[in-house]
N, C-alpha and C positions, 0 to 999 in steps of 0.2 A: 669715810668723811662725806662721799658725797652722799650717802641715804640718811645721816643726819641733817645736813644742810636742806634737803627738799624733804624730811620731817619737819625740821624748824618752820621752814617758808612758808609750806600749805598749812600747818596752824598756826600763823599771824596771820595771812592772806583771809584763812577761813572764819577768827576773832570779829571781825565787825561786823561780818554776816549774821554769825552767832549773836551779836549783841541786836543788832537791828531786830531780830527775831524775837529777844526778850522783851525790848521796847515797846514792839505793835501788839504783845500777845500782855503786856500789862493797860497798854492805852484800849485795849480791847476789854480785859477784865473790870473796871472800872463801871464803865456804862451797863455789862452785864449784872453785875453784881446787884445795881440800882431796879433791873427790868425784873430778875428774878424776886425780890424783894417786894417789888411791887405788885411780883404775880401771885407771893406768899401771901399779901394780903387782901387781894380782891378773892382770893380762894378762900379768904377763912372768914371776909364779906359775905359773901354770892349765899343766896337764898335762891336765885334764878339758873333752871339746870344749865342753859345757856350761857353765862356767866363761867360756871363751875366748868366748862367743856374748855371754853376759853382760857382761864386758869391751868386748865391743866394743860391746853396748847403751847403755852407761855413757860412754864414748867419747863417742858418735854425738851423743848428746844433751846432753852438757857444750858440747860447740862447737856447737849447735843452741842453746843459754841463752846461750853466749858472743856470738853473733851477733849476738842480741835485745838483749844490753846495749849491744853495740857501738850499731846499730840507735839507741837510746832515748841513748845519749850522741851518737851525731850530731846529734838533734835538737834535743837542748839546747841544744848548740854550736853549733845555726843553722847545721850544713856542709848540702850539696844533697845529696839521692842517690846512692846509689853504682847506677851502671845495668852490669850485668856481660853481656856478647855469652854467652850460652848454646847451649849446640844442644838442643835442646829435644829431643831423640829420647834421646839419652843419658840426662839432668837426668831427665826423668819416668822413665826406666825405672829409673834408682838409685836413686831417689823411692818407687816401686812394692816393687821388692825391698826396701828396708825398711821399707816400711808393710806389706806382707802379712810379714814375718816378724816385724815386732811384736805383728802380730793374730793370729797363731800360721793364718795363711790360706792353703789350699792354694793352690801356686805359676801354677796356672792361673786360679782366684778372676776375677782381673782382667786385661782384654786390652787391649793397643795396638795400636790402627792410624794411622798418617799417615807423610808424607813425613819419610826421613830427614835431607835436608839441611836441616829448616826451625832456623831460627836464631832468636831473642830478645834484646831487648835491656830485662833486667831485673832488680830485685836480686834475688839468691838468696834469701833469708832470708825477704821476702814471694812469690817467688813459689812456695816450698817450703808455707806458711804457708796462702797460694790452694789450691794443690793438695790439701792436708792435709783443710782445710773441706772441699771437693766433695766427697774420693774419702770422709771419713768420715763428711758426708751420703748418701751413696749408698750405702753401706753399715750404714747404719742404716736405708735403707729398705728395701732389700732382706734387710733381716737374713741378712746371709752367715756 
């Protein structure tokens, strides 16, 4: 009786939390939807490489928020993790090339070493999120 009871309770207790979650992650989708849209079309504009770089800054980072919502309505939804088989040599090096061309960072800046077949099994989105922290911890100590 009583581990039904505080079954019951923590999933009402936890419903509005869940719902607020749905709320912010659509009031959020909305305005992306319009940025991306908009970065579809200055990309299929753009004659200017400059332009086209932008475009694709704009891109990168729409499905980098889109993620994050996905991410924040899984969890609402009470689904388990999405765990994605990675090869971790590619992932951080496409990682690298755009974070140093974010930070406008000579292409040399930052180096990889390790085995290229090493594999992972993790979700993209935090270990994109991991990475992000360290390399721009370390980059703020070292002031590059």
């Amino acid at each position: 009786m009583y581990g039904t009871w505080r079954t019951a309770r923590s999933n009402s207790s936890s419903r509005p939390w869940g719902d607020s979650r749905r709320r912010i992650a659509h009031e959020i989708r909305n305005p992306l939807a319009a940025i991306s849209n908009a970065g579809q079309l200055l990309n299929e504009d753009a004659r200017d490489p400059v332009l086209k770089r932008l475009a694709t800054i704009v891109r990168e980072n729409t499905q980098r928020l889109n993620r994050l919502v996905e991410d924040v309505l899984r969890v609402a939804r009470r689904e388990p993790p999405l765990g994605d088989e990675i090869a971790l040599s590619d992932f951080v090096r496409e990682f690298l090339d755009e974070f140093v061309r974010d930070r406008g960072l000579a292409a040399a800046t930052i180096q990889l070493q390790f085995a290229p077949d090493q594999r992972v099994k993790f979700e993209q989105s935090h270990l994109r999120q991991v990475l992000y922290n360290l390399v721009d911890q370390c980059a703020a100590l070292c002031e590059w």
